[in-house]
C-alpha positions in Angstrom: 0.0 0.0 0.0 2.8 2.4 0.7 4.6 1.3 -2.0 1.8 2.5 -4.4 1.3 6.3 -2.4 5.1 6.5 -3.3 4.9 5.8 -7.2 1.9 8.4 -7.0 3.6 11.2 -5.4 6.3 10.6 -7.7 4.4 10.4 -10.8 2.3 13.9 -9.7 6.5 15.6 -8.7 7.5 14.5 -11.8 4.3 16.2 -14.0 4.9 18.8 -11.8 8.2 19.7 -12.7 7.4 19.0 -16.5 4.9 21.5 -16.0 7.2 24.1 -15.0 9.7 23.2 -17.2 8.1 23.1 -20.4 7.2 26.4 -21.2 11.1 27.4 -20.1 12.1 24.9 -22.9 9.7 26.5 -25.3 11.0 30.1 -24.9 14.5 28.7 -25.6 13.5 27.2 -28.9 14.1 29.9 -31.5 13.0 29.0 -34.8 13.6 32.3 -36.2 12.7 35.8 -36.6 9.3 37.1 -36.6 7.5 37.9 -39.5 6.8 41.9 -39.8 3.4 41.1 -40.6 2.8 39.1 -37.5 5.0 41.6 -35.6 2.9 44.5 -36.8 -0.4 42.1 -36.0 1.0 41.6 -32.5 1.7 45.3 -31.6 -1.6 45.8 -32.9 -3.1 43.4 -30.1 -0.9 44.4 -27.7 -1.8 48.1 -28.0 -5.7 46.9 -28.3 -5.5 45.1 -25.2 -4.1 48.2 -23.4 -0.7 46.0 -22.0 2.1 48.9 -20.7 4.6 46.5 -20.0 6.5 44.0 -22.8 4.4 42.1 -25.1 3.7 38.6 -24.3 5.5 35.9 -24.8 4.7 32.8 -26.8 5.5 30.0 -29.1 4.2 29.8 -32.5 4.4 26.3 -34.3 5.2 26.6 -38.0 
């Protein structure tokens, strides 16, 4: 019985740390420059939505 709360705390540390880790590992992956149309497209958003700070970060799959 023990055995088994083990495997399960280890199984939800271990999705928990992928969890984190993933979108790090994302950022990382450069697959290039950005588009000026999708730049211009972003800043458009960004400016729409009112952000002040940097725009957001994500990860576009080509």
């Amino acid at each position: 019985m023990r055995s088994a709360l083990w495997w399960t705390a280890a199984v939800l540390i271990v999705a928990l740390v992928i969890y984190w880790i993933g979108p790090l590992w994302a950022r990382r992956t450069v697959l290039g420059t950005m588009p000026a149309q999708m730049r211009a497209t972003v800043d458009g958003l960004v400016e729409i939505a009112g952000l002040t700070s940097d725009p957001p970060k994500f990860v576009v799959a080509i």
